[in-house]
PDB file of N, CA, C and O in Angstrom:
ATOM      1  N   UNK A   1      18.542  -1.297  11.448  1.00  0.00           N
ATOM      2  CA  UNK A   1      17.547  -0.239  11.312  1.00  0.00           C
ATOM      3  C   UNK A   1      17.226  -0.026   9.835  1.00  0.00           C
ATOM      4  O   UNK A   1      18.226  -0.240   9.150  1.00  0.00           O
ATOM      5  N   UNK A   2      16.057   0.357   9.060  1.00  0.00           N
ATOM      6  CA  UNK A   2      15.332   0.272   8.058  1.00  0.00           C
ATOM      7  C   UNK A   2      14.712   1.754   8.091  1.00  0.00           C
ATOM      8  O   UNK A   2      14.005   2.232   8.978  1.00  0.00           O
ATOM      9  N   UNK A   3      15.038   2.204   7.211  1.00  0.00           N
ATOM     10  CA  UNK A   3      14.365   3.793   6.935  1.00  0.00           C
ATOM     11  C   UNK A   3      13.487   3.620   6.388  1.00  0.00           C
ATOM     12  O   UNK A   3      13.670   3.068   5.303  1.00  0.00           O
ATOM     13  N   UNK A   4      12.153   3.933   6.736  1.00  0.00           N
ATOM     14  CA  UNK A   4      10.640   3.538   6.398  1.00  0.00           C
ATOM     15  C   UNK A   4      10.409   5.097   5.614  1.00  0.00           C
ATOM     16  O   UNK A   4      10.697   6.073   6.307  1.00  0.00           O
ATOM     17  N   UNK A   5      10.009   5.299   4.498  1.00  0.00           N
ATOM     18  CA  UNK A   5       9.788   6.681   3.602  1.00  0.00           C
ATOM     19  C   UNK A   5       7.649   6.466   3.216  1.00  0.00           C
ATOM     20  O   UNK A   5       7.051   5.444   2.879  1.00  0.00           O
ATOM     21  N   UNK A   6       7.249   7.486   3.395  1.00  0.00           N
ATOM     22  CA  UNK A   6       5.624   7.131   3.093  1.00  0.00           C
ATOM     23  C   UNK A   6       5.047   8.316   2.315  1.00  0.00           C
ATOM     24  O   UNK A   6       5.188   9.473   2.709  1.00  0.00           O
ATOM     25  N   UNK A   7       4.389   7.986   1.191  1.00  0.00           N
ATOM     26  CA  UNK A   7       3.999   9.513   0.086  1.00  0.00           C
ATOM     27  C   UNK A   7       2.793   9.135   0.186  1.00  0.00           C
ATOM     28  O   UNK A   7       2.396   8.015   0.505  1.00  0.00           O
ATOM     29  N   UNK A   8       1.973  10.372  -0.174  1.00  0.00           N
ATOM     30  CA  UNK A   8       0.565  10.544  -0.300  1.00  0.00           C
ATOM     31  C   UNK A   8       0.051  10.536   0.702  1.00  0.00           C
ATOM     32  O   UNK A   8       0.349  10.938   1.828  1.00  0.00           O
ATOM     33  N   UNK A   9      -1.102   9.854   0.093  1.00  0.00           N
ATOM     34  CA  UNK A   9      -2.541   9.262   1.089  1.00  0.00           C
ATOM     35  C   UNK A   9      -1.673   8.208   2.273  1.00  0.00           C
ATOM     36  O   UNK A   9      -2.197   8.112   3.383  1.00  0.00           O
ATOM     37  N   UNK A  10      -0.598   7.576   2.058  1.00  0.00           N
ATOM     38  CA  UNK A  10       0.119   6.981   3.053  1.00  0.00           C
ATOM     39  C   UNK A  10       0.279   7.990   4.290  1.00  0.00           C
ATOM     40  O   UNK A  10      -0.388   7.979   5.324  1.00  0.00           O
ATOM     41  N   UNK A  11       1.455   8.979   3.899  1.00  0.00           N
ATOM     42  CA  UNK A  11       1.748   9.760   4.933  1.00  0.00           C
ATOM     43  C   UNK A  11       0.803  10.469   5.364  1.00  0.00           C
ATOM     44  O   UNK A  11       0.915  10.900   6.512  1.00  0.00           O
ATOM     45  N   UNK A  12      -0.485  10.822   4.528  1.00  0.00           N
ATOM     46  CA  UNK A  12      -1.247  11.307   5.334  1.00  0.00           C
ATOM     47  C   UNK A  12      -2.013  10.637   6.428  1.00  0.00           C
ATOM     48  O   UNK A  12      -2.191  10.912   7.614  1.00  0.00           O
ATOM     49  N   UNK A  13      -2.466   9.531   5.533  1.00  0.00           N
ATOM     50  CA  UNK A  13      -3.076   8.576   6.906  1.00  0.00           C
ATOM     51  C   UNK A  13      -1.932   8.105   8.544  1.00  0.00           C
ATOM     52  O   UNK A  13      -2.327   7.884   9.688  1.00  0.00           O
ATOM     53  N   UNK A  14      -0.888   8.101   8.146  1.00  0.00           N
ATOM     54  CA  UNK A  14       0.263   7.843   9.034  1.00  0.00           C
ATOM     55  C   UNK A  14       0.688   9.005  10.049  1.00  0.00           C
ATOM     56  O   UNK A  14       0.941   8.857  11.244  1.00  0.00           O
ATOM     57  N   UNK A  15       0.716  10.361   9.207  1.00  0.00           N
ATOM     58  CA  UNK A  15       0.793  11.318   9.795  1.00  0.00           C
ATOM     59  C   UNK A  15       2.503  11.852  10.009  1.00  0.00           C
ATOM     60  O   UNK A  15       2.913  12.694  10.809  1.00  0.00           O
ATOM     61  N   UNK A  16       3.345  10.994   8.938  1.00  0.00           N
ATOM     62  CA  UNK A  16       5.054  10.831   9.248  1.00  0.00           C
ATOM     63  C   UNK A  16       5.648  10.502   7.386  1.00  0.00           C
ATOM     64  O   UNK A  16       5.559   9.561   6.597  1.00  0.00           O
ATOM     65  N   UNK A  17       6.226  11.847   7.373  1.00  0.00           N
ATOM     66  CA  UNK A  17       6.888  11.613   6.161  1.00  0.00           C
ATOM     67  C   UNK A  17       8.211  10.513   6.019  1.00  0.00           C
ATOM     68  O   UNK A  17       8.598  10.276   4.875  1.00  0.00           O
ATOM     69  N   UNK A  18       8.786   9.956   6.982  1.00  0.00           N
ATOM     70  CA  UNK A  18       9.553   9.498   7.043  1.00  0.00           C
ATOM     71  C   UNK A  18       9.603   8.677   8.703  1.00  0.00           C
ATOM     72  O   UNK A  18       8.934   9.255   9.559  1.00  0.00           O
ATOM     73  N   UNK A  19      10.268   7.537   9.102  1.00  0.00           N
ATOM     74  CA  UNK A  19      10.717   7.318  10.133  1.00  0.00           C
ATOM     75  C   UNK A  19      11.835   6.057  10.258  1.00  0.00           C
ATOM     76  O   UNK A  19      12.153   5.649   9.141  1.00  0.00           O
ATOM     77  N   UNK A  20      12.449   5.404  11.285  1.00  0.00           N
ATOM     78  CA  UNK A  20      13.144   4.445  11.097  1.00  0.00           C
ATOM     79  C   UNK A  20      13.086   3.658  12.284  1.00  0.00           C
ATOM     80  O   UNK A  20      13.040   3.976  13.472  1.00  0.00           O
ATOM     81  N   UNK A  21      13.094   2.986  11.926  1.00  0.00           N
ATOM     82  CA  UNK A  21      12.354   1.436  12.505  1.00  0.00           C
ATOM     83  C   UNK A  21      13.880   0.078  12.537  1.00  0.00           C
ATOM     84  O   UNK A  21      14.832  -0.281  11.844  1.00  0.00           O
ATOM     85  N   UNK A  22      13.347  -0.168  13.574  1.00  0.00           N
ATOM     86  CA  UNK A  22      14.187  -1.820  14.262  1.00  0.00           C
ATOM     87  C   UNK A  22      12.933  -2.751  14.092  1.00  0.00           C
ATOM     88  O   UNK A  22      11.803  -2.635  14.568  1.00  0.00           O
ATOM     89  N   UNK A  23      13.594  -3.922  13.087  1.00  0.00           N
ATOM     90  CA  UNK A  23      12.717  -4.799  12.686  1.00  0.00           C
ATOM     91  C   UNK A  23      13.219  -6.339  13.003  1.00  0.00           C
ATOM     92  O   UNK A  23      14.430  -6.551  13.057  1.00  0.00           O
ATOM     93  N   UNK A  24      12.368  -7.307  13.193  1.00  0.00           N
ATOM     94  CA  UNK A  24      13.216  -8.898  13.048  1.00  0.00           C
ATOM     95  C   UNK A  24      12.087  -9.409  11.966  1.00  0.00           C
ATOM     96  O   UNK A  24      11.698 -10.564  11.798  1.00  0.00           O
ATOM     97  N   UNK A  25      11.502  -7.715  10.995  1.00  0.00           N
ATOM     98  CA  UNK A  25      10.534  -8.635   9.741  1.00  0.00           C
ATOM     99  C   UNK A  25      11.703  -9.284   9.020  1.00  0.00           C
ATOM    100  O   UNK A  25      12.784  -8.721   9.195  1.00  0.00           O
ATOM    101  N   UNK A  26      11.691 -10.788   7.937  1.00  0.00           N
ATOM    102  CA  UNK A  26      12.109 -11.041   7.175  1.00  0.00           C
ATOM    103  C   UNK A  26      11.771 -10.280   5.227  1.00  0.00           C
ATOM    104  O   UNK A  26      12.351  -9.998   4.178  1.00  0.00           O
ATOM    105  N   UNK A  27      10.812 -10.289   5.701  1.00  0.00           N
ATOM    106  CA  UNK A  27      10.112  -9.667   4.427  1.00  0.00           C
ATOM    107  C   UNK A  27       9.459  -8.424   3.994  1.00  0.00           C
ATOM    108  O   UNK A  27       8.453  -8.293   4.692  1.00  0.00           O
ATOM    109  N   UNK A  28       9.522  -7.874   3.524  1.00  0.00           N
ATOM    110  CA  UNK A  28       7.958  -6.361   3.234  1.00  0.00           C
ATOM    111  C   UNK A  28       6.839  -6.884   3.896  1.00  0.00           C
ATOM    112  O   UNK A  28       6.263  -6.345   4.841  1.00  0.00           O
ATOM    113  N   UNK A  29       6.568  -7.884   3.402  1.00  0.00           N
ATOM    114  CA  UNK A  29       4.599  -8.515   3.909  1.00  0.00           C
ATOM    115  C   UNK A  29       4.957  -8.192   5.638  1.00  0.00           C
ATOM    116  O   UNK A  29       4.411  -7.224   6.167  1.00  0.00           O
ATOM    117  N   UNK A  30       6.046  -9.210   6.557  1.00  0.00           N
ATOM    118  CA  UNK A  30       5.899  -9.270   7.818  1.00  0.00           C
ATOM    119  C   UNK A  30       6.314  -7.660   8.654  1.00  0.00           C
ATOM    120  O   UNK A  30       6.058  -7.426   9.835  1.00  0.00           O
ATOM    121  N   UNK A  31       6.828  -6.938   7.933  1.00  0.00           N
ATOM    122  CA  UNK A  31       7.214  -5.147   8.232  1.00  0.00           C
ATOM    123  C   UNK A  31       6.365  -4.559   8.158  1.00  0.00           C
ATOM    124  O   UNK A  31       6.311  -3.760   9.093  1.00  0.00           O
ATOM    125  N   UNK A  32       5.242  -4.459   7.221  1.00  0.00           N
ATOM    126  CA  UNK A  32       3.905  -4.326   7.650  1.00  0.00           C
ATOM    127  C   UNK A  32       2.827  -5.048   8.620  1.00  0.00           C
ATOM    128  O   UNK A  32       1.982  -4.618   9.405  1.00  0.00           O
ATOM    129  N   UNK A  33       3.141  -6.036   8.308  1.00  0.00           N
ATOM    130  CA  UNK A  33       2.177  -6.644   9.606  1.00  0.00           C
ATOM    131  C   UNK A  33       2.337  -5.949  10.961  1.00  0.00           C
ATOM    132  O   UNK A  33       1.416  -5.484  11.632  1.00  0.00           O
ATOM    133  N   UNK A  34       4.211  -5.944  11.399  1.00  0.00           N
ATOM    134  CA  UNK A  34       4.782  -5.006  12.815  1.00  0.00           C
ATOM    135  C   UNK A  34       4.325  -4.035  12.505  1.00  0.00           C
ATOM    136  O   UNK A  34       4.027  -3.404  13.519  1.00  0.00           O
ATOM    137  N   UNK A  35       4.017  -3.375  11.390  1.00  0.00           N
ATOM    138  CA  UNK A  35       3.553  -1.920  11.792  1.00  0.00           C
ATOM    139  C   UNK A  35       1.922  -1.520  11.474  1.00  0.00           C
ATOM    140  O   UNK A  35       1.563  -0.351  11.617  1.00  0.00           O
ATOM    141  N   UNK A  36       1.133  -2.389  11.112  1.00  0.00           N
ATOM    142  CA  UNK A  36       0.085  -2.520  11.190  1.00  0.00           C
ATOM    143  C   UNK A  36      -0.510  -2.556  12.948  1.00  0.00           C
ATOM    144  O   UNK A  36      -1.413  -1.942  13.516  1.00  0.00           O
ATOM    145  N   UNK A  37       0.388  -3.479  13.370  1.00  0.00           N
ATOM    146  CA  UNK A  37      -0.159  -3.595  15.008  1.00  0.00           C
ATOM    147  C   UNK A  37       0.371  -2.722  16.224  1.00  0.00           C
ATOM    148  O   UNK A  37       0.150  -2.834  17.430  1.00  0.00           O
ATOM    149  N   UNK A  38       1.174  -1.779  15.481  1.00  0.00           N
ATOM    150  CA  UNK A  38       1.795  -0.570  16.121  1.00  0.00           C
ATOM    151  C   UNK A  38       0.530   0.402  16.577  1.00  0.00           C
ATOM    152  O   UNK A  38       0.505   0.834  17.729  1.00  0.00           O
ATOM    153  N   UNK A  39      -0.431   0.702  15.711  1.00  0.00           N
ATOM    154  CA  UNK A  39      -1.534   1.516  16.346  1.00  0.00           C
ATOM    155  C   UNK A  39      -2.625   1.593  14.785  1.00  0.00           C
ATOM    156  O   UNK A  39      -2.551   1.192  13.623  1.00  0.00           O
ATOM    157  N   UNK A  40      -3.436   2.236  15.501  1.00  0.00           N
ATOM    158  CA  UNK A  40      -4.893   1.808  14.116  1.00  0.00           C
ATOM    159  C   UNK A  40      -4.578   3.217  12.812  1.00  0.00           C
ATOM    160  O   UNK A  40      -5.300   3.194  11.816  1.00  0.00           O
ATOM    161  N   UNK A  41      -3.759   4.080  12.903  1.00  0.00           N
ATOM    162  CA  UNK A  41      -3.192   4.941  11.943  1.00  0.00           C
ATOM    163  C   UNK A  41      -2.597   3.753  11.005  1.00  0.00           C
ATOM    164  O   UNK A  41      -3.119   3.409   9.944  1.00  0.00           O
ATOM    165  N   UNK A  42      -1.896   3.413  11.338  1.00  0.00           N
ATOM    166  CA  UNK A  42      -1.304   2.449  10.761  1.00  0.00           C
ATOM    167  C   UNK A  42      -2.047   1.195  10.093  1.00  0.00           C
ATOM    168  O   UNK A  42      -1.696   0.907   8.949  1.00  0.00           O
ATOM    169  N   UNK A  43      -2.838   0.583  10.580  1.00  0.00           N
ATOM    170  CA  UNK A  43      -3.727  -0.259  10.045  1.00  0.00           C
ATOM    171  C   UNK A  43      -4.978   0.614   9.241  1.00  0.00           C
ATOM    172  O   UNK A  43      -6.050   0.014   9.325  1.00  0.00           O
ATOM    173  N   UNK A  44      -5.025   1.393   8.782  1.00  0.00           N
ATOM    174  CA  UNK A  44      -5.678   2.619   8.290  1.00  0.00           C
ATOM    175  C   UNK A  44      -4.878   2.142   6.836  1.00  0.00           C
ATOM    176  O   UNK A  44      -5.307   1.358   5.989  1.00  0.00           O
ATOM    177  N   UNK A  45      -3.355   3.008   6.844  1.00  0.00           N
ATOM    178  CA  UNK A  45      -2.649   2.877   5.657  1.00  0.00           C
ATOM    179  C   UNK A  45      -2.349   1.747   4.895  1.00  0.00           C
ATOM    180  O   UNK A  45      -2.073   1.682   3.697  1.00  0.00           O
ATOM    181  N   UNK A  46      -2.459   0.631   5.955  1.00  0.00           N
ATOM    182  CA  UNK A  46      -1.790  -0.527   4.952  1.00  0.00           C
ATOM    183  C   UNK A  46      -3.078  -1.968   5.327  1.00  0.00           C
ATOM    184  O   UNK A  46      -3.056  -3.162   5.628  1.00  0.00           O
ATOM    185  N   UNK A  47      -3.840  -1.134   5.122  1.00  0.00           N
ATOM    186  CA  UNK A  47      -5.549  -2.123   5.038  1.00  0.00           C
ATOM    187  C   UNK A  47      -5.695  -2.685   3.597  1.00  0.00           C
ATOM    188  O   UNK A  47      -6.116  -3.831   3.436  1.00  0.00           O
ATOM    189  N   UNK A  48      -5.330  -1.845   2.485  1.00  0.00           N
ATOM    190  CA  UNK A  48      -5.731  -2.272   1.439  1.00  0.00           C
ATOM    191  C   UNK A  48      -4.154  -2.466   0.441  1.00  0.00           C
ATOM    192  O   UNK A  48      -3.609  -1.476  -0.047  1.00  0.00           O
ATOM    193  N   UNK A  49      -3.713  -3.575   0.305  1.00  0.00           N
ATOM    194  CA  UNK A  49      -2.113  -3.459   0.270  1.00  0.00           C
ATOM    195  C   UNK A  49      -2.170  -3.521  -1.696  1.00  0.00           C
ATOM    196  O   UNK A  49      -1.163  -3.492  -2.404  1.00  0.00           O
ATOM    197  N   UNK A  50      -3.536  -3.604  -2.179  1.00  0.00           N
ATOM    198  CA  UNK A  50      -3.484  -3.762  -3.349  1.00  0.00           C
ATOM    199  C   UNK A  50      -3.382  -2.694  -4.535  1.00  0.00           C
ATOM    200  O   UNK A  50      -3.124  -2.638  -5.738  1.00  0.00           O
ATOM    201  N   UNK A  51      -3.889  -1.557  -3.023  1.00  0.00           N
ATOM    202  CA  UNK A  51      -3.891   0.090  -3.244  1.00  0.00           C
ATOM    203  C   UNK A  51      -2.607   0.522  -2.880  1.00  0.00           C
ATOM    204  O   UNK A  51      -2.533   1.591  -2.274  1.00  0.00           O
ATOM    205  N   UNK A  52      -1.428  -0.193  -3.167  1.00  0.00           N
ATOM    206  CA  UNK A  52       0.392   0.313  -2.461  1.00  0.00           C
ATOM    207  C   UNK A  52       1.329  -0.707  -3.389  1.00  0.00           C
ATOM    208  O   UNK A  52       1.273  -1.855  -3.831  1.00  0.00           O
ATOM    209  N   UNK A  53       2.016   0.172  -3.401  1.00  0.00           N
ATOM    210  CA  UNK A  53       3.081   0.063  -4.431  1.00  0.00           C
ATOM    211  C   UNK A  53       4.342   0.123  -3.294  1.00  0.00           C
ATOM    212  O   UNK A  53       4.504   1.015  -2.461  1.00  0.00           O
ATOM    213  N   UNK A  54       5.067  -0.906  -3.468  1.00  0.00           N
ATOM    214  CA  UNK A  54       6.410  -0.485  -2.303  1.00  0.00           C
ATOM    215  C   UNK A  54       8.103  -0.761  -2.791  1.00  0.00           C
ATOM    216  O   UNK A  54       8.401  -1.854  -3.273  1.00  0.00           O
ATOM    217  N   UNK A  55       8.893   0.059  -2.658  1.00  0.00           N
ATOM    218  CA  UNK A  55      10.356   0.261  -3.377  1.00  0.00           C
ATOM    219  C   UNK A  55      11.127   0.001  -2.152  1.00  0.00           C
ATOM    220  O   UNK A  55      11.051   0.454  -1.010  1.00  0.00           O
ATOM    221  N   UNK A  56      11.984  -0.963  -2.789  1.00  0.00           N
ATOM    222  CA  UNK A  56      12.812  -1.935  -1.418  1.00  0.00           C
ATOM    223  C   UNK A  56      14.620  -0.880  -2.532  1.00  0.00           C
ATOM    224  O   UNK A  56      14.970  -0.953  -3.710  1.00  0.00           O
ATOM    225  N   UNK A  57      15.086  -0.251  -1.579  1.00  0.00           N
ATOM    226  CA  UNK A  57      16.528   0.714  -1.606  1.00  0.00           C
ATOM    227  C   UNK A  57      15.954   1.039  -2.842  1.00  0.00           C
ATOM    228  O   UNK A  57      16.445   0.314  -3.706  1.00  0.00           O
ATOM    229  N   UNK A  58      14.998   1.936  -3.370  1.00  0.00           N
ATOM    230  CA  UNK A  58      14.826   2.837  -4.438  1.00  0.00           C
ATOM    231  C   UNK A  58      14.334   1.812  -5.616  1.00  0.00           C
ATOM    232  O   UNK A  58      14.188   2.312  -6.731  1.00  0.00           O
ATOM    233  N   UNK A  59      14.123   0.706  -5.488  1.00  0.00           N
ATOM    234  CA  UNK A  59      13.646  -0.402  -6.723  1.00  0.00           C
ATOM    235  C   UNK A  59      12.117  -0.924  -6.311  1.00  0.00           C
ATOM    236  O   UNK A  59      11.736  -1.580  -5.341  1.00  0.00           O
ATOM    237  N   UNK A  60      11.439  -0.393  -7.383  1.00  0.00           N
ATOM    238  CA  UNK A  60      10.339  -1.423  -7.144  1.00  0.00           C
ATOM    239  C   UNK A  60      10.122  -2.993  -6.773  1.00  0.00           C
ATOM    240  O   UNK A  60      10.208  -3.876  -7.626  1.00  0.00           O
ATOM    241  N   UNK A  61       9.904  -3.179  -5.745  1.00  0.00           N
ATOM    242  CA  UNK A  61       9.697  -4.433  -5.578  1.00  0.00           C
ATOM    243  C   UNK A  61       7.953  -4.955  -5.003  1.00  0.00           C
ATOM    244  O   UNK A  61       7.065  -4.107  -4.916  1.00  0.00           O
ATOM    245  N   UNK A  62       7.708  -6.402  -4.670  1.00  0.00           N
ATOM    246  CA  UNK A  62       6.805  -6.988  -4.238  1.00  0.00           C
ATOM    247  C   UNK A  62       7.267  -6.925  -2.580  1.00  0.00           C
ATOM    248  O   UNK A  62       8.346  -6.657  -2.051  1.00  0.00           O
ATOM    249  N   UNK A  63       5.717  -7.362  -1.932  1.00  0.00           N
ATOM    250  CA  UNK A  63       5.501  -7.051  -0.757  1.00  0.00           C
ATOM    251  C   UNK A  63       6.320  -8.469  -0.246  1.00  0.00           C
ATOM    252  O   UNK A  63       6.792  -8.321   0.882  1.00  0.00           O
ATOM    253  N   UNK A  64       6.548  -9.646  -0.777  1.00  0.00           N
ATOM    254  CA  UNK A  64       7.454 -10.586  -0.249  1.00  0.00           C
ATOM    255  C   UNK A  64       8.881 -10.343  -1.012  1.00  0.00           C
ATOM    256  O   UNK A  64       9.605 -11.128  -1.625  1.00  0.00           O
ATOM    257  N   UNK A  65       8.982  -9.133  -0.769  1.00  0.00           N
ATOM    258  CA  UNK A  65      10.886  -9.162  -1.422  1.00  0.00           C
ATOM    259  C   UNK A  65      11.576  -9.512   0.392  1.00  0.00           C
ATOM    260  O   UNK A  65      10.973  -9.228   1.427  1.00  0.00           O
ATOM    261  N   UNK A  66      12.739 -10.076   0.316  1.00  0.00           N
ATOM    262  CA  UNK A  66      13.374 -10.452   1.166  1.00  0.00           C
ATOM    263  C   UNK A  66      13.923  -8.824   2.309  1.00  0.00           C
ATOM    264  O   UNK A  66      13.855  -7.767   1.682  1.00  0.00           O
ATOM    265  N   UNK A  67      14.271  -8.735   3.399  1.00  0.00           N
ATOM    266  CA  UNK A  67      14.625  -7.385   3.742  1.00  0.00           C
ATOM    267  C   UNK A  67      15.994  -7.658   4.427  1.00  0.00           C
ATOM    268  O   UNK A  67      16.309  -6.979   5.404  1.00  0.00           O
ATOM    269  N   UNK A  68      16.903  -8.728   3.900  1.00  0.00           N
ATOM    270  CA  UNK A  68      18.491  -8.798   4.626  1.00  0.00           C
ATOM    271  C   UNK A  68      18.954  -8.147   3.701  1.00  0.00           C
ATOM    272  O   UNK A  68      18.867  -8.314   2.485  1.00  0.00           O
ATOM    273  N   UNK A  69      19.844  -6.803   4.761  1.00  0.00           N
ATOM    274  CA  UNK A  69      20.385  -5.793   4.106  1.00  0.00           C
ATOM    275  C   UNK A  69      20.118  -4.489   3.292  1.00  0.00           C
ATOM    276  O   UNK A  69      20.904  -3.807   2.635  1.00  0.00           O
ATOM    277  N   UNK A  70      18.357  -4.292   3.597  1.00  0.00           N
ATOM    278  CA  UNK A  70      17.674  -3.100   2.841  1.00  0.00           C
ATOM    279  C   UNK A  70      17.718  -2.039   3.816  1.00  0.00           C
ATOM    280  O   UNK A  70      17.332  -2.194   4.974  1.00  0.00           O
ATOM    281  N   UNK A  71      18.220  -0.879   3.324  1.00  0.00           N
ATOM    282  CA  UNK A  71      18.035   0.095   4.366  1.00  0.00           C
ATOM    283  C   UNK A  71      17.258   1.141   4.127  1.00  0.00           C
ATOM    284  O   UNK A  71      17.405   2.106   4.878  1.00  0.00           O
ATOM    285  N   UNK A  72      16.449   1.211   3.259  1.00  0.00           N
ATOM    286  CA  UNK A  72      14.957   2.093   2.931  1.00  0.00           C
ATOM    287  C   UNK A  72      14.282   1.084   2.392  1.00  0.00           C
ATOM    288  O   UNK A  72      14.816   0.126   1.834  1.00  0.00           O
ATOM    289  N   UNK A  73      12.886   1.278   2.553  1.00  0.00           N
ATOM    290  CA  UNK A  73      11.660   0.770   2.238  1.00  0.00           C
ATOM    291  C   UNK A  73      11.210   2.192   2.086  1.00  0.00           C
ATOM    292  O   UNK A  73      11.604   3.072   2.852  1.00  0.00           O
ATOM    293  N   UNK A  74      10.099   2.487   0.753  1.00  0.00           N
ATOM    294  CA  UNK A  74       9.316   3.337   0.374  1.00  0.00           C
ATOM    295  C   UNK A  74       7.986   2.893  -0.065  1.00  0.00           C
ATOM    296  O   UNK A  74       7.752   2.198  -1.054  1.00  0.00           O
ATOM    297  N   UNK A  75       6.943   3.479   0.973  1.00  0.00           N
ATOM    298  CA  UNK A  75       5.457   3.075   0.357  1.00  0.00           C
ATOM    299  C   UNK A  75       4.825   4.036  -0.127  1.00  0.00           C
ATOM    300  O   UNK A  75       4.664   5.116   0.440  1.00  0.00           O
ATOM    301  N   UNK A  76       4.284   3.638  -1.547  1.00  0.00           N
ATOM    302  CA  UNK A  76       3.139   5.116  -2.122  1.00  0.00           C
ATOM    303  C   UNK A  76       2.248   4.287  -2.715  1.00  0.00           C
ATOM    304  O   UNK A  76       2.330   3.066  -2.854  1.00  0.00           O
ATOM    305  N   UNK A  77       1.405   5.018  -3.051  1.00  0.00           N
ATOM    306  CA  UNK A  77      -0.008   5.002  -4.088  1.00  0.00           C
ATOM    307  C   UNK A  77       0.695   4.287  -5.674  1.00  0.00           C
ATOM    308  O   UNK A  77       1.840   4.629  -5.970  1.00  0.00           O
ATOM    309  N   UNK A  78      -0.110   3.260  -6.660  1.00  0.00           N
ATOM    310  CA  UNK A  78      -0.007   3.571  -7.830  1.00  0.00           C
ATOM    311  C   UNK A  78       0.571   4.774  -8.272  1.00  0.00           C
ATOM    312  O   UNK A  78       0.200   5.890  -7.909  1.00  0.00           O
ATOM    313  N   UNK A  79       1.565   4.513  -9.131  1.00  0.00           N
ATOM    314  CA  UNK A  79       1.457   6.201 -10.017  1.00  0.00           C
ATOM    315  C   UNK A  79       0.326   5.936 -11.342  1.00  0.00           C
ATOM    316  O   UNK A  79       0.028   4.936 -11.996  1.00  0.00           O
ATOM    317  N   UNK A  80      -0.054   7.157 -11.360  1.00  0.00           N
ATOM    318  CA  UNK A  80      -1.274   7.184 -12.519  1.00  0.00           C
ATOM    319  C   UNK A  80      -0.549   7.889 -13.678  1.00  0.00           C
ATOM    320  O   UNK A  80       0.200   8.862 -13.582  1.00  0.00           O
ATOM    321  N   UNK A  81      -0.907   7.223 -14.790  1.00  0.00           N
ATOM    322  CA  UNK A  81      -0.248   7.837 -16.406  1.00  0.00           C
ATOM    323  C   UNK A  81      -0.762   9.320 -16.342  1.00  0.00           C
ATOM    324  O   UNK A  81      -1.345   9.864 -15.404  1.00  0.00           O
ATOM    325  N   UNK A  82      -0.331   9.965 -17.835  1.00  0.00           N
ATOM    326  CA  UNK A  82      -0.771  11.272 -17.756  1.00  0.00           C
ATOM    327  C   UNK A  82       0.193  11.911 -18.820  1.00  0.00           C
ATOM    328  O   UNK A  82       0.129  13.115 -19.066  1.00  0.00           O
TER     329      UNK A  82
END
């Protein structure tokens, strides 16, 4: 099981600050794909993957980081300077 965490415009489009998920994704890219085809909320949030930033156990990583042994995934927006 994989604790899925979602900020912003994510959780809003999703409608779930948090949930946890049973996966056989290998990767970030294929964990979205399963949850892209879960329902069209979902393909809403992760339509534009260039607009998402995603943290594999609290570390920034890329959407092909490996997922043996991650037990949070976190998706948000860019952060913007300031």
């Amino acid at each position: 099981m994989i604790d899925i965490l979602y900020f912003a415009w994510v959780r809003e489009r999703i409608g779930l600050p948090k949930e946890r998920v049973e996966t056989s994704a290998a990767t970030v890219a294929e964990l979205v794909e399963e949850l892209k085809a879960r329902e069209d909320r979902y393909a809403a949030a992760f339509a534009d993957l260039s607009a998402l930033r995603v943290a594999v156990d609290q570390e920034l990583a890329d959407f092909d980081a490996p997922l043996a042994g991650v037990r949070e995934i976190a998706f948000f927006p860019p952060m913007t300077g300031g």
